[in-house]
C-alpha positions in Angstrom: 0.0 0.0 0.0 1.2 3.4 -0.7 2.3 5.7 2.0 1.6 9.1 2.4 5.5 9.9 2.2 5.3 8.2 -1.2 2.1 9.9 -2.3 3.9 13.3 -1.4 7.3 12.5 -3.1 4.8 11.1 -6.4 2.8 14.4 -6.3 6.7 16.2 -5.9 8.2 14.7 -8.9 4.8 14.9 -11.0 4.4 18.6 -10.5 8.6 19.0 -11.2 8.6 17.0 -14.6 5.5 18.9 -15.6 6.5 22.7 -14.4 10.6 22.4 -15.3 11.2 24.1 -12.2 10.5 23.8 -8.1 11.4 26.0 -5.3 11.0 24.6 -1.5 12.6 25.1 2.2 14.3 22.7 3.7 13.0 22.2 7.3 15.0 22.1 10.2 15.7 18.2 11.3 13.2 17.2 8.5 13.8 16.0 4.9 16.5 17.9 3.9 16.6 16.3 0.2 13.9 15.1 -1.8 13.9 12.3 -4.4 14.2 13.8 -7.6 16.1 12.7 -11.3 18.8 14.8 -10.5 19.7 13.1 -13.5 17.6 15.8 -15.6 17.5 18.6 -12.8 20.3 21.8 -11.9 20.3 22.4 -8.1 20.5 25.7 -6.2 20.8 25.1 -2.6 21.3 27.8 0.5 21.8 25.2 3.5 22.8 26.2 6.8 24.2 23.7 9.0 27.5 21.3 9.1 28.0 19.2 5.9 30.4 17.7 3.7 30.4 17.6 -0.3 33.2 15.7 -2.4 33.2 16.6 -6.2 35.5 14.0 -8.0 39.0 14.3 -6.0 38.9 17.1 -3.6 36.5 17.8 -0.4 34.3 20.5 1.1 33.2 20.6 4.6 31.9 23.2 6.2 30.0 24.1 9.3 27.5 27.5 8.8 26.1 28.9 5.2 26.8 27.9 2.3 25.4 28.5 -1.1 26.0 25.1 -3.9 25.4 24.7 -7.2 24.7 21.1 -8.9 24.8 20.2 -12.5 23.1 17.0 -13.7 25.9 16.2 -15.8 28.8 16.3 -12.7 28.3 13.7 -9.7 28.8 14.8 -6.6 28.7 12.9 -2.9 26.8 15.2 0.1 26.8 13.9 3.5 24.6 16.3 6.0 26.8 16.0 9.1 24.5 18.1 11.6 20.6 17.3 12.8 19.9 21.2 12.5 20.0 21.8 8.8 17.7 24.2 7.5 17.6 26.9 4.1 16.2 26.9 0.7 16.4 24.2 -2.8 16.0 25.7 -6.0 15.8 22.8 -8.8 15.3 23.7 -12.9 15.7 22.2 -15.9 17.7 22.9 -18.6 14.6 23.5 -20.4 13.0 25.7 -18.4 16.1 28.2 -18.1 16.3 27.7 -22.0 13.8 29.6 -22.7 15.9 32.7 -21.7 18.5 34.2 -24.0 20.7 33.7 -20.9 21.3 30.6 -20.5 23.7 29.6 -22.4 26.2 31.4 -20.7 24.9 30.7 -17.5 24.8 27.2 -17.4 28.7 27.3 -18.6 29.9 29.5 -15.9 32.2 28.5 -12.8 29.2 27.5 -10.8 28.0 24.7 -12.7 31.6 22.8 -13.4 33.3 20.3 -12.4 36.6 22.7 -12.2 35.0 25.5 -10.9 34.0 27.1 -7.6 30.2 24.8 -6.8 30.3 25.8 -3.2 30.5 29.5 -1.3 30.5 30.5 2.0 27.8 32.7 2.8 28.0 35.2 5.4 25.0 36.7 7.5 24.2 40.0 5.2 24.6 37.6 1.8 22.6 34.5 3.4 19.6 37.2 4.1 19.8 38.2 0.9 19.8 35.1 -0.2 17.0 34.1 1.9 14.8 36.9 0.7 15.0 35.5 -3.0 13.9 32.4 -2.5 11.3 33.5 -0.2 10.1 35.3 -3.0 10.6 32.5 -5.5 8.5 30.0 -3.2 5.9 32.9 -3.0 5.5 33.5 -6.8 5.3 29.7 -7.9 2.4 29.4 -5.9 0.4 32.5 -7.7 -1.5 32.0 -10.8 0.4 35.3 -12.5 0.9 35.1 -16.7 4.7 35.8 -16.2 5.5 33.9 -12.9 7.9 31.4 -14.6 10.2 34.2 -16.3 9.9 36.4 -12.9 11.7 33.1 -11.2 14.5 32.2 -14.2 14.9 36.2 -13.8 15.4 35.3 -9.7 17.6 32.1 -10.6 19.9 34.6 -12.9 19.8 37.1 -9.6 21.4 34.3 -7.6 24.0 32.9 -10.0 25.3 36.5 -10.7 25.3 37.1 -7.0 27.0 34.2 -6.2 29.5 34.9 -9.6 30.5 38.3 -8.1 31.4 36.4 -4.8 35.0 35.4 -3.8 35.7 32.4 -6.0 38.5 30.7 -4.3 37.0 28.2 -1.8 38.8 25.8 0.8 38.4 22.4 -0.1 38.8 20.5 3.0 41.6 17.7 2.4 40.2 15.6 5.6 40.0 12.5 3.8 42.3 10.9 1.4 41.7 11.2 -2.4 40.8 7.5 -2.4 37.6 7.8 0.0 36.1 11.0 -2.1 36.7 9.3 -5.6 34.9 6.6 -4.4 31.9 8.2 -2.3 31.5 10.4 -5.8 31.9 7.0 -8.0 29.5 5.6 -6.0 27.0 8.6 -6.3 27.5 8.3 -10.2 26.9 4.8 -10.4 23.4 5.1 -8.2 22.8 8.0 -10.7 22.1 6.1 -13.8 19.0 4.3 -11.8 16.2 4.0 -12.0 15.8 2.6 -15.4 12.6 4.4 -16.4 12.3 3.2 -20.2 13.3 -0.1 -22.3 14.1 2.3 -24.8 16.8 4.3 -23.1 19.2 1.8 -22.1 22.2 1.9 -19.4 25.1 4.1 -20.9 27.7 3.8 -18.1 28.2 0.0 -18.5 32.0 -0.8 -17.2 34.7 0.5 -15.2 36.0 2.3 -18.0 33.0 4.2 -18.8 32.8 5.6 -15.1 36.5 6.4 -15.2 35.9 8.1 -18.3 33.2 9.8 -16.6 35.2 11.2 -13.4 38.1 11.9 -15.6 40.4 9.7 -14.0 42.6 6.8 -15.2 40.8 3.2 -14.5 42.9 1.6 -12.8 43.4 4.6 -10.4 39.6 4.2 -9.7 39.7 0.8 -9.5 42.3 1.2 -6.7 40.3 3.4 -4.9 37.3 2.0 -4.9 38.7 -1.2 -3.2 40.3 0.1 -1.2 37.4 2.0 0.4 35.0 -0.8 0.2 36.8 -4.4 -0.2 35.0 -5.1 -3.3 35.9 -3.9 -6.9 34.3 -1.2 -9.2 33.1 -4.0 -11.6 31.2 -5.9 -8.4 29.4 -2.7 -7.2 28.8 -2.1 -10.8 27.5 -5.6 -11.2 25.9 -5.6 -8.5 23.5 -2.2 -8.6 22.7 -3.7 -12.5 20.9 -6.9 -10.9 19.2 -5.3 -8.6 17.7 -3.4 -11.4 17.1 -6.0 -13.3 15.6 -7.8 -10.3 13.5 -4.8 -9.2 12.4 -4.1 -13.0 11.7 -8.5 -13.0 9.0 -7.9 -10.2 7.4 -4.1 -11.1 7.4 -3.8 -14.8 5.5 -6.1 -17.5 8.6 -5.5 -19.9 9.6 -8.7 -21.3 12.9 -10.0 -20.6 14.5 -9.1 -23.8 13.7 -5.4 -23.4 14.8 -5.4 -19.5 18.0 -6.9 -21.0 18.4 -4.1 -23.7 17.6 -1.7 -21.2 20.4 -2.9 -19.0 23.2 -2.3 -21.8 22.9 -6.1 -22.6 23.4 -6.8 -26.5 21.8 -10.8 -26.2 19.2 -11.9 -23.9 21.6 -14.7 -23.5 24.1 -12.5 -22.5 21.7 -10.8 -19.7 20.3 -14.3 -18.8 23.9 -15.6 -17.9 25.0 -12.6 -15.9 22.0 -12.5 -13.7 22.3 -16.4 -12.7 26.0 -15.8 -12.1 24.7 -12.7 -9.5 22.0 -14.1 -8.2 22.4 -17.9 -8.3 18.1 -17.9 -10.8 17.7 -17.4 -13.8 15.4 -14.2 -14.7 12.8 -16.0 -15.7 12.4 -18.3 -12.6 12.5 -15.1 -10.5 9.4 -13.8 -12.1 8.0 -16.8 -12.6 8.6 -17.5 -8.4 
């Protein structure tokens, strides 16, 4: 039966898909994220509280306010280290911000790459500001006015050209060794490609390689990493996030097993059929059939 935590997430990602854009607070000691494709989605956030971000090799933590920028296309790892964590999310989609003559050279600024400066300290006088903004952003999405949606991408600009005219250099924490951040962020990247949501639209990141690729680091340096964080390698947690897929898109979906297999990067049914009794010990069609 469906809870009412999954009826409001539903109702959440329904009413994001549909409006390209969604603005909310983050309540203190509540749900500080919300489950979104972050896949498809850029991320403004104003948090204040003690957390921790790792972007590829290198490491943020920080205990006040800070302002962060995420870009669908560059994984990142955030761990919320305090229970008082409160502030403002802004997500938008590329489309939505498309639609002003802007954005091209927005969404190519600093902010939104993997090189640039993602995270800002915020002091008091910038975090009310701030505050105000997206006050007035979670004010206007809720009116029924013609213009609302270019008044907010107009608000979205405010922020990223406050944020651009802040001090860029930022102190990336080195508490942890480069090992533990490339895997945390390899880790986020590989849960990123999930769910699968069509059999048309098949699993792009496959192998090690293509996730090395993807960090922009040598495979076998990632490889290193990743087992020595975790014990196992970066093809096991890769094969092992694939069959639970499989085995979770097995029991909810009526897709036959040759478009589950296509959709999980698998040229030949055979080939999918003989990696999932290798993982799981069944063959695919026993497990539905069971």
């Amino acid at each position: 039966m469906e809870t009412k935590t999954e009826r409001c997430i539903s109702a959440f990602n329904n009413e994001l898909k549909l409006k390209g854009f969604k603005v909310f607070q983050i309540e203190q000691d509540a749900e500080a994220t919300r489950t979104y494709s972050r896949k498809d989605f850029f991320k403004i956030c104003l948090t204040t509280g003690r957390s921790r971000i790792h972007y590829s090799d290198r490491s943020f933590e920080h205990e006040g306010t800070v302002l962060i920028f995420g870009n669908p296309h560059v994984p990142y790892s955030w761990e919320t280290l305090s229970h008082d964590y409160v502030g403002y999310t802004c997500l938008f989609s590329e489309g939505f911000l498309e639609l002003s003559d802007r954005s091209d050279s927005i969404l190519q600024s600093p902010l939104f790459k993997l090189g640039g400066t993602p995270i800002l300290p915020i002091d008091n006088d910038q975090r009310a500001f701030l505050n105000g903004i997206f006050r007035k952003m979670i004010e206007e999405q809720a009116t029924t006015y013609t213009y609302k949606d270019d008044l907010i991408r107009n608000y979205i600009h405010l922020i990223i050209h406050e944020a651009l005219k802040m001090e860029s250099a930022v102190h990336l924490d080195q508490h942890k060794n480069a090992a533990y951040r490339l895997t945390a962020v390899f880790l986020e990247l590989l849960e990123r490609q999930f769910p699968i949501e069509s059999a048309r639209s098949p699993l792009q990141l496959k192998s090690a390689q293509d996730y090395a690729a993807q960090l922009a680091v040598h495979v076998n340096y990632l490889n290193r990493a990743v087992k020595e964080v975790t014990g196992k390698s970066t093809s096991a947690h890769i094969a092992d996030r694939v069959a639970a897929e499989a085995k979770a898109l097995l029991y909810h979906t009526n897709w036959n097993i040759n478009e589950i297999a296509f959709a999980l990067g698998f040229e030949y049914p055979s080939y999918f059929n003989n990696f999932f009794k290798k993982i799981t010990g069944t063959t695919p069609s026993s497990l539905r059939q069971g």
